[in-house]
N, C-alpha and C positions, 0 to 999 in steps of 0.2 A: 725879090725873094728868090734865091737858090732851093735848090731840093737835094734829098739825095731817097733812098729807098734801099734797105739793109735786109735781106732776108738769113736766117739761119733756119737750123732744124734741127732738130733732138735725137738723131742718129746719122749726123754729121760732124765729130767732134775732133780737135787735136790732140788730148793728151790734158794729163792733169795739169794742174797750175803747179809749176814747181816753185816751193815757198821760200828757196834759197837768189828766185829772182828779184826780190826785193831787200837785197842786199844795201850796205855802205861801205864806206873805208874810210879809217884814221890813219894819217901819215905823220910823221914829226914833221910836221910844215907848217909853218905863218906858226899862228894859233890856233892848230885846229885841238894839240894834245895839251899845251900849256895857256891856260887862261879859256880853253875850250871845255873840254871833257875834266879836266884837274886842274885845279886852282886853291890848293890850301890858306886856310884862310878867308875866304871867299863866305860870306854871310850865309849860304847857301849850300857851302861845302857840309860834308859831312867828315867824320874820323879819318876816313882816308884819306880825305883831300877831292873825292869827286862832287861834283856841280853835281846837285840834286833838283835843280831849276833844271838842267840838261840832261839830266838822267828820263823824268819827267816827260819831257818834250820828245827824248830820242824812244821810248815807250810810245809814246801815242802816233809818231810816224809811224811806226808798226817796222823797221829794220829789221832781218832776221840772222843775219850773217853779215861779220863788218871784220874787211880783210885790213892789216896791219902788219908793220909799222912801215909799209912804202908799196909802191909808189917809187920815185927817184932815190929818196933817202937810203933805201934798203940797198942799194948798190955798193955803199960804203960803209954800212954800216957791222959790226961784230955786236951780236947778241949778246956775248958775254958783260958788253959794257954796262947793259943794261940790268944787271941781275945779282945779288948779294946787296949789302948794306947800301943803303945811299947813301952817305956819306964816304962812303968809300971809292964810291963808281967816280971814274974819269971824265973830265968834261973834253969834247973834243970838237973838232970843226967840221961841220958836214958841208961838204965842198957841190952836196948836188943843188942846193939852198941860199948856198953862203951865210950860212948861220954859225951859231955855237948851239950846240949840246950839250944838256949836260947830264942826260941820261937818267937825272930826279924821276922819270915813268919811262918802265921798262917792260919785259912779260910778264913779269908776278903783278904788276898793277894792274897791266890791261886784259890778265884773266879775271883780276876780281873785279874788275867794272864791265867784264862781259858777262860775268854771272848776276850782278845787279841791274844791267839792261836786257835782261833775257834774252841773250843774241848768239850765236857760234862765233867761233873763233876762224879764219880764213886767214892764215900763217903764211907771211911771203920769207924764203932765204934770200941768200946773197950770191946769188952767181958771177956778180959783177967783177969784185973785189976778189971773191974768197970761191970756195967750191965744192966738192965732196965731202973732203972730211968735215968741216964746220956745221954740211948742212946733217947729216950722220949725228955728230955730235948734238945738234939743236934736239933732234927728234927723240932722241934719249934722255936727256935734260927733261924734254918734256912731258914724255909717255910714259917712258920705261918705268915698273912698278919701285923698283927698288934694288939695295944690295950692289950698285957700279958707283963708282966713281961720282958719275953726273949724277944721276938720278938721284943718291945720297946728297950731293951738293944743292939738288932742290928742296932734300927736306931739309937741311939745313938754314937754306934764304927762306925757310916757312910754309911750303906749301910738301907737305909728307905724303898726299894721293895725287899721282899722274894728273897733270891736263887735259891728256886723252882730244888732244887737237887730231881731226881728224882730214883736216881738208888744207892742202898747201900750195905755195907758187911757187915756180924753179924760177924765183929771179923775175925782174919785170922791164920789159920795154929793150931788151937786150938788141936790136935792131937798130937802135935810134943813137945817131953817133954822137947826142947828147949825153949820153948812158954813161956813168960810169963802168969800166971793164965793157966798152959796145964790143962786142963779137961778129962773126958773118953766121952765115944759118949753118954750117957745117961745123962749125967751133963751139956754137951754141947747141945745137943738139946733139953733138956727142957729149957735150958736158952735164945737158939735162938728163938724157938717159943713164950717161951712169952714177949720176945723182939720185936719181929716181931708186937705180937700182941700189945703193945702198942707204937710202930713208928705208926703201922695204927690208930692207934687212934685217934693219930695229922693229920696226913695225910695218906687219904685211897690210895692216887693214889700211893703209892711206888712202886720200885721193889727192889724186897730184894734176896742177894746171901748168902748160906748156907754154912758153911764149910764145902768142901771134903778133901780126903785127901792130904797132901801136898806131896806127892809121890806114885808111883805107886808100891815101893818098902818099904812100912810103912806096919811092922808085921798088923797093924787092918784096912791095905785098904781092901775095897768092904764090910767088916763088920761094917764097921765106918758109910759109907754114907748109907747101912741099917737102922742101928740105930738112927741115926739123920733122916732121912728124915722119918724113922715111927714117929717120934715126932712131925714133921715141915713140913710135906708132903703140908698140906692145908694153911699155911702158908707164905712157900717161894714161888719165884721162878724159880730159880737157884741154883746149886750147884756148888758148883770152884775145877778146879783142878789146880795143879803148879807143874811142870817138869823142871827139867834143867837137860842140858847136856856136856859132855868135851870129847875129844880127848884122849883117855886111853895111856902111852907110847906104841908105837909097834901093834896099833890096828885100824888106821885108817880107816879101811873098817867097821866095826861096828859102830863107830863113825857116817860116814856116813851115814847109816842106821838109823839112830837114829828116823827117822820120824816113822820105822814102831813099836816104843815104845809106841809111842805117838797116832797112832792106834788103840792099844793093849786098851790104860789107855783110851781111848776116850770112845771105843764101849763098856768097862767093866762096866764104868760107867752107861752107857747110859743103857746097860743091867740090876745093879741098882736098878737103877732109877725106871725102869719099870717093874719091879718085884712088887717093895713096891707102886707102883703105883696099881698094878691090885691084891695082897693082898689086899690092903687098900677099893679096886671099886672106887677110885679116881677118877674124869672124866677129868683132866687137864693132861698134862706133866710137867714134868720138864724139862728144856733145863740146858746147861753146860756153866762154865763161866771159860772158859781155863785164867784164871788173873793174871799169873805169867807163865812163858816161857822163857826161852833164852838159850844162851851159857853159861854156868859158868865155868872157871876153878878151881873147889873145890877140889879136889885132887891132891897131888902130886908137889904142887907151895908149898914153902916157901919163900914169900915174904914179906915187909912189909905193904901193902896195904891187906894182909888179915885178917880173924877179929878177930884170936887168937893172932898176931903181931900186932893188931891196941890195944887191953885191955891191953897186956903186956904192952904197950905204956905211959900207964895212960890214964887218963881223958883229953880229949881235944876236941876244936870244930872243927866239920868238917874236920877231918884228911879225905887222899885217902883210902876208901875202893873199893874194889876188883874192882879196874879200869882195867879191861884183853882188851887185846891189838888184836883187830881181826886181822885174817887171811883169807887167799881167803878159805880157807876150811872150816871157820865158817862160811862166809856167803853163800856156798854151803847150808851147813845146815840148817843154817835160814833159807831159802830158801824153801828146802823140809820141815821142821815145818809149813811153812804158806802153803803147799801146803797141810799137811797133815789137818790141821783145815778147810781150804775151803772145801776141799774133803768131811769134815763133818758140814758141812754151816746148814743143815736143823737141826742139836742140839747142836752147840756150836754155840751160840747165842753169846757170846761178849768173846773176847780175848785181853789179857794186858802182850806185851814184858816186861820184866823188865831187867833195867830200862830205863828211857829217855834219860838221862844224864849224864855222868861222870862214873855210878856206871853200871859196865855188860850195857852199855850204846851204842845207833845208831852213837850218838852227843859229843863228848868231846868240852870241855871248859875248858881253862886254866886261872887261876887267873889274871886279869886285864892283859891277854891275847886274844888269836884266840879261835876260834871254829871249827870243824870241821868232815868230815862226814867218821865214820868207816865202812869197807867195809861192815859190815850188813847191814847198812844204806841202799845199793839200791836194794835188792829186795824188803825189806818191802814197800819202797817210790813207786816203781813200780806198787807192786800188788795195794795198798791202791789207787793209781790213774787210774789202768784200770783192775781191778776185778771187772765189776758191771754188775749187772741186773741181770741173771739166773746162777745157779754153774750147770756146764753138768757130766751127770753120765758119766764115762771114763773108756773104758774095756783095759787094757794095755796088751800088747803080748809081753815082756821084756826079751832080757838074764840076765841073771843072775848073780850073784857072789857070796862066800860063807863067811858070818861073824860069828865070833865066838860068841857072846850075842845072835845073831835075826837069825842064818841058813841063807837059801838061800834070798836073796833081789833084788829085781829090778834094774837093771843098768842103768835105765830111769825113773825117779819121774816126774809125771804131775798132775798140775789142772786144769780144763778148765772153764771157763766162757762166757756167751754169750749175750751180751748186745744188744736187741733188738731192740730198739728205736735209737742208732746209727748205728743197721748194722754192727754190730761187736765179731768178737771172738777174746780169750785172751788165748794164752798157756805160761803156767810159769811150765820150762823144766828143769831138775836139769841130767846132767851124772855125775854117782857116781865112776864112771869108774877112778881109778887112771892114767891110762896108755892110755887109747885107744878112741878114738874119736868114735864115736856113729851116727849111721846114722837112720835118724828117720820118719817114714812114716803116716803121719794123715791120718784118712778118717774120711771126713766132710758128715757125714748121713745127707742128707735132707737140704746142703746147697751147693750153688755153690760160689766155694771163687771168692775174685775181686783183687784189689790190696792189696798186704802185706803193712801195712799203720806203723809199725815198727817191728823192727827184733833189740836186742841186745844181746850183751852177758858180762859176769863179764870176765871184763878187767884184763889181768897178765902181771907185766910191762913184760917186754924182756929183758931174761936172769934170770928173778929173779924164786923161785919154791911157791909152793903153801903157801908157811907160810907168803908173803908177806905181809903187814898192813898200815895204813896210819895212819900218825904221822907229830907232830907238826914239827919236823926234816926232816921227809922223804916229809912230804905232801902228798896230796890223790893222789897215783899213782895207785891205783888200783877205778875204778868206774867201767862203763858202756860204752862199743865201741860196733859198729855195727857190726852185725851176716850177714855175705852174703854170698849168695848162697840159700837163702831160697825160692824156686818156691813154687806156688799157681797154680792148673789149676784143671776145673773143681770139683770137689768133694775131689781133693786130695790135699795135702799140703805135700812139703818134706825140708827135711833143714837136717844139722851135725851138732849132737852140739860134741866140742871139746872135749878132756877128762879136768875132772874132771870143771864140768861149772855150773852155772844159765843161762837163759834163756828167755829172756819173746820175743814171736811172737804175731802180731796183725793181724787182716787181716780182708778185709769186705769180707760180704757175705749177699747172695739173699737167699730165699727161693727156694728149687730147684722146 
């Protein structure tokens, strides 16, 4: 049996929970927008054409902001395609994909299915391809009250009041000589800054995300987001980072660890950041927009749902891309990833799983089929429903294990939150432990706990091992069953979590 021992305390805290870090993204990719989110005709569909079996599901994950439409796509693509009659719109080839397009959901669709998933709008341009004036142009199109050109042209395509989209990307992964239009960090931030500066022109209230690097493993990271943000320092105010991770053959204990990567690439940033911050005598910060995240299995699959098997393929719409199939050990991970961005709540300001749907997705949807929830699915839904109100600084006193990428790692991952207005803490507990159940000791500084108000844990059916998944065949055998044994008394809170788990405890508490 491992241990670990978690103290916090009630005038120790980070910073609100910011609600934009439980973000998503939908890209024109595989099927996460066709046969995913829109599927007319679809028994399920409604008037518009949206999956209401996935409207549903994308509600109870609790999402709050789901940036679009890229991702890769958006390098090549002109917004304009997407907008007036559909049957009018151009079909065309998106070359980041090797698909066709054909533009049937575009912005007027994916406002109104952000307005029926209760979510914000997180608007990437096109820097890749295109540049100022397009991106100028979009934001009028979108905002602007009335009376121009665009904006008339929007009440025209149907939507007569602004979008009033208030949060955008200059462009994405511009670093990555995969990119369409890849750029070097000086070609790239003088094109984001004076992009920037004429989005504000149409509208000053923006908030504009910078390009970082798309890994924390890219020969010009930390010299990239130098470069750029000396350009675009006064400008933006965000920069993005995007990590993905996979399960190596024969390494799962580093796998597992994966959050403390994500650590590393957070506070490097942030360090950055604040460097060309106090070169510059800058009086603002920058905060981080973690906009791409998840599990990917990019290595080591040869399948046909990946996207050198999807080109060889030819042209076609909406083939499966990289639909990966979770496991109880992914969403361990996922797991520890949200724990590790909470953990850093007071400067990664907004974070986006990718994707929602179908593609490295919480949600599958099968073609005028079911819908259904992949075991990542329940810690994100978890945290995004009781992570609120203060993130608690948390001193962890952890055994150990030893991985071969990250050295020694914690055998107990926690975030804690403390929501004051209901009287409530939230622990979201990850054992990384393959083998050994974990016995684990809170002390509650400065509160005296009441009743534990829930206790669960990520459910493994019986008999089956960690690689378990839920599927259209299998069905969701693996969610969320209750954790007991978890006592509360005075300042102390104890509970086991099993080996290799997630976690979330709830509990009230008084001021002591």
């Amino acid at each position: 049996m491992s241990r670990a021992r978690i103290s916090i305390d009630r005038n120790f805290t980070i910073g609100e929970v910011p609600r934009r870090l439980f973000g998503s993204f939908v890209e024109h990719m595989g099927r996460c927008v066709y046969t995913g989110i829109y599927e007319p005709g679809h028994p399920e569909a409604d008037e518009q054409g949206y999956r209401q079996d996935v409207l549903g599901l994308v509600r109870e994950l609790g999402a709050t902001v789901v940036r679009y439409p890229g991702g890769n796509f958006v390098s090549g693509y002109n917004w304009e395609d997407g907008v007036g009659p559909i049957d009018q719109r151009p079909t065309r080839l998106d070359g980041a994909w090797h698909t066709v397009e054909t533009n049937a959901f575009g912005l007027h669709e994916f406002v109104d299915w952000s307005r029926k998933a209760g979510v914000e709008i997180m608007e990437a341009i096109n820097l890749g391809t295109r540049g100022v004036d397009a991106a100028r142009e979009l934001v009028e199109y979108a905002n602007h009250p009335g009376g121009t050109y665009l904006s008339d042209l929007r009440a025209k395509n149907g939507h007569k009041d602004p979008f009033n989209i208030k949060l955008w990307c200059l462009g994405n992964e511009l670093d990555g000589p995969w990119q369409t239009g890849h750029k070097t960090a000086d070609e790239y931030g003088r094109l984001a800054q004076e992009a920037a500066r004429a989005m504000r022109y149409v509208d000053p209230d923006l908030e504009l995300v910078a390009c970082g690097s798309s890994s924390s493993s890219m020969p010009t990271f930390g010299a990239w987001e130098q470069t750029v943000l000396g350009h675009a320092y006064d400008e933006v105010d965000y920069v993005s980072l995007h990590a993905y991770y996979q399960e190596d053959e024969g390494d799962a204990e580093s796998f597992l660890a994966s959050a403390v990567d994500m650590d590393y690439f957070i506070e490097s940033v942030v360090a950055t950041a604040d460097a060309v911050r106090a070169r510059g005598k800058h009086k603002k910060f920058i905060n981080l927009s973690f906009d791409e995240w998840n599990v990917w299995y990019q290595r080591g699959l040869d399948t046909d749902d990946q996207p050198a098997a999807v080109a060889r393929a030819g042209w076609r719409e909406h083939p499966r891309v990289i639909e990966d199939k979770y496991n109880v050990t992914d969403a361990v991970v996922v797991g520890t990833l949200l724990n590790s961005l909470l953990r850093h709540g007071d400067r990664v300001s907004i974070a986006n799983q990718a994707q929602l749907v179908n593609v490295i997705a919480p949600i599958m949807a099968e073609e005028n089929g079911p819908a259904w929830r992949q075991t990542i699915f329940h810690p994100f839904a978890r945290m995004a429903a009781l992570a609120k109100g203060r993130i608690m600084r948390t001193a962890v006193d952890s055994d150990k294990y030893a991985t071969t990428r990250f050295g020694d790692a914690d055998l107990v991952d926690v975030s804690v939150t403390w929501d004051e207005e209901a009287g409530k803490v939230a622990l979201f507990l990850a054992n990384r432990g393959l083998e050994e159940a974990a016995d684990v000791e809170v002390s509650l500084g400065g509160f005296d706990a009441g009743q534990v108000t829930r206790s669960e844990v990520l459910q493994v059916p019986e008999g089956r091992d960690r690689f378990a998944i839920n599927s259209q065949a299998d069905g969701e055998q693996v969610g969320l069953a209750p954790l007991s044994g978890v006592k509360a008394v005075g300042s102390e809170l104890r509970l086991t979590l099993p080996a290799l788990s997630w976690a979330v405890v709830e509990v009230e508490v008084s001021k002591a």
